[in-house]
C-alpha positions in Angstrom: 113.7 94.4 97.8 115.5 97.9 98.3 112.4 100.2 99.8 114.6 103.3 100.0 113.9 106.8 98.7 116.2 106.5 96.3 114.6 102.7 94.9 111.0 104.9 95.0 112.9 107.7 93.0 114.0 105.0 90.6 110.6 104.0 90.0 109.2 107.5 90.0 112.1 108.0 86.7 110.6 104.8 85.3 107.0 106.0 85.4 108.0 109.8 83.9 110.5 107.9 81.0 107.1 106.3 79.9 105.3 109.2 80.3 107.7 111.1 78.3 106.7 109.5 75.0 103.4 111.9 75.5 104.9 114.7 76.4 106.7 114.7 73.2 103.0 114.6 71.0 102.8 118.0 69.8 99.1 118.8 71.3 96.2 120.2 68.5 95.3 123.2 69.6 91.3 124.0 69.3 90.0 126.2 66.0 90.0 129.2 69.2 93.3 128.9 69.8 94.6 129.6 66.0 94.8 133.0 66.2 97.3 132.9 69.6 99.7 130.4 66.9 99.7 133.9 64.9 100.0 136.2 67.5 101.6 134.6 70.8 101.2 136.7 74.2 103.9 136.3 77.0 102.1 135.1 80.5 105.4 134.6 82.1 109.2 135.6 82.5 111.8 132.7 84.3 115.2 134.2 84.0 114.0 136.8 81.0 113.0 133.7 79.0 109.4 133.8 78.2 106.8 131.7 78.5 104.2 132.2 76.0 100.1 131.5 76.0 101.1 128.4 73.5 103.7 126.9 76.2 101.1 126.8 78.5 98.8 125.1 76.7 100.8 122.5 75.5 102.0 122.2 79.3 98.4 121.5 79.9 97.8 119.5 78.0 100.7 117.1 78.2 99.5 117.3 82.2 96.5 116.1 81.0 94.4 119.4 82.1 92.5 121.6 79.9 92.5 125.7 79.9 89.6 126.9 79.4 88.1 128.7 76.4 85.9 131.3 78.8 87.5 134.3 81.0 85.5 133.3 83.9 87.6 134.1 87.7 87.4 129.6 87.9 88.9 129.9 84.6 91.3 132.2 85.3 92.2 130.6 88.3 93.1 127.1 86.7 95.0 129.2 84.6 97.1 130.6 87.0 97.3 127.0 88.8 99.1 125.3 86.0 101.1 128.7 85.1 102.7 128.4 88.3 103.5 124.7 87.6 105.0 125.8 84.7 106.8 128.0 86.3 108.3 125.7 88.7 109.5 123.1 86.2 111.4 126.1 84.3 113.0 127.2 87.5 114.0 123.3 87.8 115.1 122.9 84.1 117.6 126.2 85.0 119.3 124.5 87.6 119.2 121.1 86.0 121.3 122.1 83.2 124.6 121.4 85.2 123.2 118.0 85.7 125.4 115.6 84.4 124.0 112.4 82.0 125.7 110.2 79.8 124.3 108.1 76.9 125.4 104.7 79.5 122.5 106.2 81.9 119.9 106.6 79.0 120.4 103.2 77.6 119.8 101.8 81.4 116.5 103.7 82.1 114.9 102.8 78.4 115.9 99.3 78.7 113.9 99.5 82.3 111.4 101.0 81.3 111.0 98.5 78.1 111.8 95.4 80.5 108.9 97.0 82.6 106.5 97.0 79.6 107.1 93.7 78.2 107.9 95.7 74.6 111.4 95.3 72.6 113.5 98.4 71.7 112.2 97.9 67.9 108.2 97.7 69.6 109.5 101.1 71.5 111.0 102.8 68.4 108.0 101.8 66.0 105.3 103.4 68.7 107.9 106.7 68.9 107.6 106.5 64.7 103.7 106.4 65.0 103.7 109.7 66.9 106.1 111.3 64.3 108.9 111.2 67.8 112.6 111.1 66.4 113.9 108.5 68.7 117.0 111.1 69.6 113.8 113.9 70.9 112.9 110.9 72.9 116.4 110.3 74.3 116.8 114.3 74.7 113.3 113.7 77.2 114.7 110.9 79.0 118.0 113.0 79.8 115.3 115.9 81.4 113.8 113.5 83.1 117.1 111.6 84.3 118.4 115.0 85.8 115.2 115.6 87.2 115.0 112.5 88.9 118.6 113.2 90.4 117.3 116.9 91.1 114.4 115.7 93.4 117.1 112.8 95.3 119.6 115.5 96.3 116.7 117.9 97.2 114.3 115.8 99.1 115.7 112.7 100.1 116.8 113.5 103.7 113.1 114.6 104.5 111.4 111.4 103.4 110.5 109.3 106.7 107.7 107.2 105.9 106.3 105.2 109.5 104.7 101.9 110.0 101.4 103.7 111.0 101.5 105.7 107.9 101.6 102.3 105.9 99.0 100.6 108.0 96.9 103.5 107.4 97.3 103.8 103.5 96.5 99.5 103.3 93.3 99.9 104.6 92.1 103.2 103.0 93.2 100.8 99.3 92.1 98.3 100.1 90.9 97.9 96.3 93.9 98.0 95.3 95.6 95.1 97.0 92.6 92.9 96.1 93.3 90.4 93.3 91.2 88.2 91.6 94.1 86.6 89.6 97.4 85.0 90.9 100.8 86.8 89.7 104.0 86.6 90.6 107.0 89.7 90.4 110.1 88.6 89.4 113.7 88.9 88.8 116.4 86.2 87.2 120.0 85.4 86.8 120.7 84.0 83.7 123.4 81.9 82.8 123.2 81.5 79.2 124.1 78.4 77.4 122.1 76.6 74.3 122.0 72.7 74.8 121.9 72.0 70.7 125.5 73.9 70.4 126.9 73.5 73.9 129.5 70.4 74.8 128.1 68.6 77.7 131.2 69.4 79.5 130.3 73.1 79.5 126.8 72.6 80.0 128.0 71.3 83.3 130.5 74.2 83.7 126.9 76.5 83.4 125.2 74.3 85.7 128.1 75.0 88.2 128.5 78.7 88.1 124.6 78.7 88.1 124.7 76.7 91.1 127.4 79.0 92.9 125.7 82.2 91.7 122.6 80.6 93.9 124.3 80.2 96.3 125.8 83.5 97.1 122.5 85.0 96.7 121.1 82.4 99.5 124.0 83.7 102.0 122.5 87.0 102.0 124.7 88.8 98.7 122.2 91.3 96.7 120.5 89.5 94.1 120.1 92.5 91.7 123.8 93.5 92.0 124.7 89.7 91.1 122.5 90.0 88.6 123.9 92.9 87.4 127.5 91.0 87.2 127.0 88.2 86.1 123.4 87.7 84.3 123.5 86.7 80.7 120.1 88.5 80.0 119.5 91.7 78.8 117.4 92.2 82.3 121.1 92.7 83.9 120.8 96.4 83.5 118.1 96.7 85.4 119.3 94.5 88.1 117.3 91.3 86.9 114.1 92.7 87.4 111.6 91.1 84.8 108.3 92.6 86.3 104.5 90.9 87.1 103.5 87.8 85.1 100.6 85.7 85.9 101.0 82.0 85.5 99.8 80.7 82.4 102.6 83.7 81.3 105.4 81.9 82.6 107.6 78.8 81.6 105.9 75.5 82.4 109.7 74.2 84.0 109.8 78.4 85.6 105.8 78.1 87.5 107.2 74.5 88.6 109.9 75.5 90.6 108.3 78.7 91.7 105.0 78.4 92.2 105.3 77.6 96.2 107.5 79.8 97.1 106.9 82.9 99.0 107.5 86.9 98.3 111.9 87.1 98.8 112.6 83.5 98.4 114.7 82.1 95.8 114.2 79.3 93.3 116.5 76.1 92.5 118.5 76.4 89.5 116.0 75.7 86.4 117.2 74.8 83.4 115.4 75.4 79.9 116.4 76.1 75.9 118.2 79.3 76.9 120.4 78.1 79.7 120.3 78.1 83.7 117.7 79.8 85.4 117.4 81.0 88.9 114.9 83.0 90.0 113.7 85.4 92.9 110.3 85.6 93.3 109.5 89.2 94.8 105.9 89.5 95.0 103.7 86.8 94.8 100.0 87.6 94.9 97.1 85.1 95.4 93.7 85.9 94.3 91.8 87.5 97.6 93.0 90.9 100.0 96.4 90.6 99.4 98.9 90.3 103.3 100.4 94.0 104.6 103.3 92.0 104.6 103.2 91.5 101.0 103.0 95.2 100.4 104.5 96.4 102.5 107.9 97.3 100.4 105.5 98.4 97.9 103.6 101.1 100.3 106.3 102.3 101.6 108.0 103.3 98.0 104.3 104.8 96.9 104.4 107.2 100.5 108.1 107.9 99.8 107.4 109.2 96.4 104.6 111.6 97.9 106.9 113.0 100.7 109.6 113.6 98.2 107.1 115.3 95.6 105.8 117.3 98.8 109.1 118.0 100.2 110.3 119.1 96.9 107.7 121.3 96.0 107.7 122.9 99.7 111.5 123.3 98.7 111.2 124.9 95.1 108.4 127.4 96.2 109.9 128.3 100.0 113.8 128.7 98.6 114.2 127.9 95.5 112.0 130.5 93.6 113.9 133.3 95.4 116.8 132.4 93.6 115.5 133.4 90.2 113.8 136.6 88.7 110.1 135.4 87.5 107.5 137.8 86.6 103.8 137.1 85.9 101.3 138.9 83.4 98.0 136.7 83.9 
């Protein structure tokens, strides 16, 4: 499995796409706050745009912190925290602008990040519709947070150097968290589609074949995600076949069969069910008890990249960055 920074930045873009959905949920503001919805003071200046009392609180709130309601100096201070994280995302969206991202980018990322939580497109669309999202705000989100994502890579990527030590030392201080009481298994598949009711035998066997081949290559050391990507007849292709955790009793009986010995990297036979030929890479696979380091390794390592390259970046934005633009404060 790919553990570099820019792997732990695709999985970072994952985890903001999702988050994006809340972002969008206009936040109700408490009976106190109805008169600022009137009357709307300016607490900041990026660029001579303004950021109003009402920005900030929906920043807030979509951060998942609350202002509040007092004028105490703690109060005031938490105000002034999450005003200057404001502030920097502002300075970011500026410079993002000239970001590049076309729709082909947008459909890759929401198809991850619905691959990633076992929900269709329609499942996705219908939760946007309960919110009162138009599924093209939604889209508009995911383009931020696309150029954000490529922001942070060209900004912080060179500085990320996570060490062995560093991982050994995260493993034990989580312990917790690489303790399982339930087997799983992460996976990703090639599919090579064919339907046995329709199909002439004599292309079943042409399936079985380029199945067979497709194994191979992947066995002599070719990346299994990029085959994947080529040549996969399921809609996991565009994210590289990746198919995410299941635990057994979630999995094909004829799939747990012909994967259920194998080890984290290792790659099944070719499996064949309803939908066609199967074959399978089995990238995790926890058993119930402390789970190895080497296990978890990959995994550790993408969680401490992340944090270097949210340090790094921030260290960048407020040492460089800022000095770039003309912000003025007024809390």
């Amino acid at each position: 499995m790919d553990s570099s920074p820019i792997n732990a930045m695709k999985n970072y873009a994952r985890i903001a796409i999702g988050a994006a959905l809340v972002m969008l949920v206009p936040p109700s503001l408490p009976p106190s706050a109805l008169a600022d919805q009137i009357v709307d003071r300016v607490v900041a200046t990026v660029d001579g745009d303004p950021i109003t009392m009402q920005d900030l609180r929906k920043y807030a709130t979509a951060a998942g912190t609350t202002l509040p309601a007092d004028s105490s100096p703690q109060s005031e201070e938490i105000e002034r925290r999450v005003l200057n994280d404001l502030i920097r995302e502002t300075v970011m969206d500026h410079e993002m602008s000239a970001i590049s991202v076309d729709d082909d980018q947008i459909d890759r990322y929401i198809a991850q990040f619905e691959a990633g939580n076992h929900i269709t497109d329609a499942e996705l669309r219908d939760q946007l519709a309960q919110h009162g999202i138009p599924y093209e705000a939604y889209r508009k989100r995911v383009r931020q947070e696309i150029q954000k994502m490529t922001f942070l890579e060209e900004h912080a990527r060179d500085k990320v150097n996570v060490t062995e030590r560093e991982i050994e030392d995260y493993y034990h201080a989580h312990i917790g968290d690489f303790t399982t009481s339930q087997e799983r298994f992460k996976l990703a598949q090639i599919l090579v589609a064919a339907d046995p009711t329709t199909t002439p035998p004599v292309l079943m066997q042409a399936d079985r074949a380029k199945a067979e081949a497709l194994r191979r290559r992947a066995l002599k050391g070719e990346d299994f995600s990029q085959l994947a990507a080529q040549y996969s007849d399921d809609d996991s292709k565009s994210q590289g076949g990746e198919l995410g955790y299941f635990k057994p009793e979630e999995i094909n009986e004829k799939i747990l069969a012909a994967i259920s010995n194998l080890k984290a990297g290792q790659i099944s036979q070719v499996v064949k069910t309803s939908h066609g030929f199967h074959i399978i890479k089995v990238e995790e696979h926890d058993q119930p008890g402390l789970v190895p380091l080497s296990n978890v390794r990959d995994r550790i390592r993408q969680i401490l990249a992340e944090q270097q390259m949210k340090t790094q970046f921030k260290n960048w934005v407020d040492s460089d960055l800022l000095k770039n633009h003309s912000v003025q404060t007024y809390l």
